[in-house]
C-alpha positions in Angstrom: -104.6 13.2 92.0 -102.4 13.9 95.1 -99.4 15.7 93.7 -97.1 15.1 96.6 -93.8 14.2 95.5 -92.0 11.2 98.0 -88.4 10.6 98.2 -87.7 6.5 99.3 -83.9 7.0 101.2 -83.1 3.5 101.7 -80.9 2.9 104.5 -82.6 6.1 106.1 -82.1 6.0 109.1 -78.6 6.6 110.0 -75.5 8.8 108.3 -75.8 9.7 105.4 -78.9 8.3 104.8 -80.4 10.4 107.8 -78.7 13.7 106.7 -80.6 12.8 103.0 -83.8 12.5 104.4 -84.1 15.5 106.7 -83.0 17.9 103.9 -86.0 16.5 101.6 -88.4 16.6 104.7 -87.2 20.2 105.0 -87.6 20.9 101.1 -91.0 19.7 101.3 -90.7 15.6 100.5 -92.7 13.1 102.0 -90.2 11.0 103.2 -89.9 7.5 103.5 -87.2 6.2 105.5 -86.3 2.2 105.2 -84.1 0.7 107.7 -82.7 -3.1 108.1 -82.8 -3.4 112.0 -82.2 -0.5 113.7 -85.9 0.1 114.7 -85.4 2.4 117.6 -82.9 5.0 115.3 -85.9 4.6 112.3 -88.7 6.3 114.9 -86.3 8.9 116.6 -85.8 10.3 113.8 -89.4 10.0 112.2 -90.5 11.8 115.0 -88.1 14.2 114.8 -89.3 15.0 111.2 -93.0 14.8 112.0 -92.3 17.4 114.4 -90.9 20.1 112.9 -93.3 19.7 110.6 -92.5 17.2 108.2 -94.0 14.3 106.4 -92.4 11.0 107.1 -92.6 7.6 107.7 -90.6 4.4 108.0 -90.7 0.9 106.7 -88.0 -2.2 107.9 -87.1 -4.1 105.0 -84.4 -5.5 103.9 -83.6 -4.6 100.4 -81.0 -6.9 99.7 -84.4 -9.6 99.2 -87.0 -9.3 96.8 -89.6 -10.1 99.7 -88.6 -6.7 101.2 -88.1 -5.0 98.4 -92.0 -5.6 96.8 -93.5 -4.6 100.4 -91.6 -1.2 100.9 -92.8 0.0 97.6 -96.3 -1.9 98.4 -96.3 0.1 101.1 -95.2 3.8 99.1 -98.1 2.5 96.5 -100.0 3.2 99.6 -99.1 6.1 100.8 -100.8 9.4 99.0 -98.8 11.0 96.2 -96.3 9.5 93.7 -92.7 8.3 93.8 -90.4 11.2 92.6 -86.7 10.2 93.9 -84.9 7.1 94.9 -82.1 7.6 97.1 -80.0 4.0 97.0 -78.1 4.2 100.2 -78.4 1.3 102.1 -75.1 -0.9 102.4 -72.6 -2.7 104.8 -69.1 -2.7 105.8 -67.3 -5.6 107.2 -64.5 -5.5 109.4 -60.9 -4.5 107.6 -59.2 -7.5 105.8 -56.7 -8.3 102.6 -58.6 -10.2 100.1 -56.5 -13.2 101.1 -58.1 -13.6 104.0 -61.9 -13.2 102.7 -64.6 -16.0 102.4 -67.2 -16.4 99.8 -69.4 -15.6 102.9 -68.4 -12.6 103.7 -68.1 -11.7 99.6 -71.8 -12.9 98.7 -72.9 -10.8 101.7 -71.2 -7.2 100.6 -72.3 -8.1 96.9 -75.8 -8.8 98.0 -76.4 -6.1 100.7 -74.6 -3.8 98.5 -75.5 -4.5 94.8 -78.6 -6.8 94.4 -80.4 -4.0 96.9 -80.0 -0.9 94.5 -81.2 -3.2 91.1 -84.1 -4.3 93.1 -85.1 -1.1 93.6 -83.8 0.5 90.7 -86.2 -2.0 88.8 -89.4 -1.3 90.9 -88.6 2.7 91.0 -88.1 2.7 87.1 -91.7 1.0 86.6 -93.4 3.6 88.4 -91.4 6.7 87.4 -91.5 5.8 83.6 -93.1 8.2 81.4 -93.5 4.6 79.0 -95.4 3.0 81.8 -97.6 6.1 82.9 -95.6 7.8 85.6 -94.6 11.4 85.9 -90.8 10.3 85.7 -88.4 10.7 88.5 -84.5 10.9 89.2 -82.7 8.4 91.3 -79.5 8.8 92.9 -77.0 5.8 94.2 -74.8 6.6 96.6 -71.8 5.1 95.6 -68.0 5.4 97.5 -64.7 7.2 96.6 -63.6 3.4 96.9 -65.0 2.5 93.7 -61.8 4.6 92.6 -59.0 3.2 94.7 -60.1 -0.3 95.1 -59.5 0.2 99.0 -56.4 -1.8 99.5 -55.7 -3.8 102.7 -59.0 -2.4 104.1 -62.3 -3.2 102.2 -61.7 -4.6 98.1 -65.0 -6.1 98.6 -66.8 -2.8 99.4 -64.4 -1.1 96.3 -65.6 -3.8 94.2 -69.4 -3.6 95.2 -69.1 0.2 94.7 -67.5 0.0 91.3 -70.6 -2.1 90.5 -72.7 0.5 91.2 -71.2 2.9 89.1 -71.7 0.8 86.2 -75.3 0.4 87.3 -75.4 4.5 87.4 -74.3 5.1 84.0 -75.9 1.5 82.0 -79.4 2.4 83.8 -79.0 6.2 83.0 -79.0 5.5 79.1 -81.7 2.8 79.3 -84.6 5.1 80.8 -83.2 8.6 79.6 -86.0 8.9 77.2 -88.6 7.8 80.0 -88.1 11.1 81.9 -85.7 9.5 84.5 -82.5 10.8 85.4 -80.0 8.4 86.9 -76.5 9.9 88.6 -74.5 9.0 91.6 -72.5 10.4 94.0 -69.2 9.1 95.7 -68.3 10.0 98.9 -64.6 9.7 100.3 -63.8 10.2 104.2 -67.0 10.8 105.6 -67.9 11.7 109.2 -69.9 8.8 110.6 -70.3 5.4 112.4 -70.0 3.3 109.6 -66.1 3.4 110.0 -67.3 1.0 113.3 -68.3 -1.7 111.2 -65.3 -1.4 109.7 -63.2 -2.0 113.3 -62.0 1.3 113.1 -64.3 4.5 114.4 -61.4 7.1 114.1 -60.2 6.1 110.7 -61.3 9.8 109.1 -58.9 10.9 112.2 -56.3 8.4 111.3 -56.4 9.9 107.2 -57.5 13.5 107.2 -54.0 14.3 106.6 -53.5 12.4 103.5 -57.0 14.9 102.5 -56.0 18.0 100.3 -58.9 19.7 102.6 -57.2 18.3 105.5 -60.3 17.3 107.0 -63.2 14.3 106.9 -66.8 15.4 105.2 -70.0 15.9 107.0 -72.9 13.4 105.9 -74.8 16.9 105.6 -72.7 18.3 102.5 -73.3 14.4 100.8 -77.1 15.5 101.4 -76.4 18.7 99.7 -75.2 17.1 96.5 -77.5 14.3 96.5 -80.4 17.0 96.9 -79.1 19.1 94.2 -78.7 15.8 91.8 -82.3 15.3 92.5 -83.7 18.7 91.6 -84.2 20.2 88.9 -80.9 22.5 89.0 -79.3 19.5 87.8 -82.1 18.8 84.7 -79.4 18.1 82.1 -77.6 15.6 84.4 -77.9 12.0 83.3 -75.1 9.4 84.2 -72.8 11.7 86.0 -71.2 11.1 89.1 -70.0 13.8 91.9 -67.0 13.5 94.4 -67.0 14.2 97.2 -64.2 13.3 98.4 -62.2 16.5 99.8 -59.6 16.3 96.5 -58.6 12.5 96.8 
């Protein structure tokens, strides 16, 4: 059996996401990227993988629909080697409102994109991981937000409230499969360096707050890598429904 451990970084392909999935390509992952839309940011960086010598590969789905969901992991079924680590990273941002001024549009859309995506693939990464089911076990890792903390007022509630959903995912879904040889943590990253803040209608809002940072400054999506690397490992073995913030002392 091919023992190549592969690493599915959902929302792959840009940020954080893209930081995530050079570091395992560099650490010896197969790496499969899944993007939404953004086709053209998916093979730039596949083929900048590739050719330093990676493995990679990308699949468009969108994980926020079962359809999507059940061919990207068709498609790692595939591939050769086994699924080792799920990286839950794909989400959206809408532009900054008060809740007064939301619709149940743009709510169902944040709570879909943002929620329904990591349970789908929580659920089909758990039933091939699971040492109760035959797999070799695994660790996934959702990438969460220092929102989930401060509910984000008069920017993004609806983002704080997706990403506090999330953290009760983290820790119910950690106890649940503990004993199947899957770890489940999450990380939580505050003021971090990348174009997601455009979504948002504001692309120099970790300019506008560094200040109000103890560090004084915004992160890198490398250092969120670092961590989510390092919860995947097995440095962090005895780390089971834990989160890390990074969040520069907010």
């Amino acid at each position: 059996m091919d023992d190549s451990k592969i690493v599915l970084v959902t929302g792959g392909s840009r940020g954080i996401g893209a930081a995530t999935s050079k570091l395992f390509a560099a650490k010896g992952y197969t790496v499969c990227i899944n993007f939404k839309s953004n086709l053209e940011a998916a093979e730039v960086l596949t083929h900048e993988i590739n050719t330093l010598g990676g493995r990679c590969f990308a699949v468009q789905a969108d994980v926020s629909q079962e359809a999507g969901v059940m061919r990207l992991f068709k498609r790692i079924d595939d591939e050769q080697g086994y699924l080792s680590v799920l990286v839950n990273n794909a989400g959206i941002l809408r532009q900054q409102s008060r809740l007064e001024e939301l619709t149940a549009e743009r709510i169902n859309s944040i709570l879909t994109n943002n929620v329904t995506s990591y349970f789908l693939c929580c659920r089909e990464a758990v039933k091939r991981m699971s040492t109760h089911r035959g797999g070799q076990g695994g660790t996934i890792v959702n990438v969460s937000s220092g929102a989930s903390r401060t509910g984000s007022p008069d920017e993004y509630i609806d983002y704080a409230a997706s990403k506090g959903a999330i953290d009760t995912l983290t820790r119910g879904l950690s106890l649940e499969v503990a004993a199947e040889g899957i770890r489940v943590n999450c990380v939580r990253p505050g003021l971090i360096n990348t174009d997601m803040h455009a979504d948002g209608g504001e692309p120099e809002r970790v300019e506008r707050l560094k200040s109000i940072i103890p560090l004084q400054r915004g992160g890198e999506p490398e250092e969120v890598a670092e961590a989510i690397y390092w919860l995947s490992s097995d440095k962090s073995s005895f780390s089971t429904g834990n989160f890390l913030d990074l969040c520069g002392g907010l």
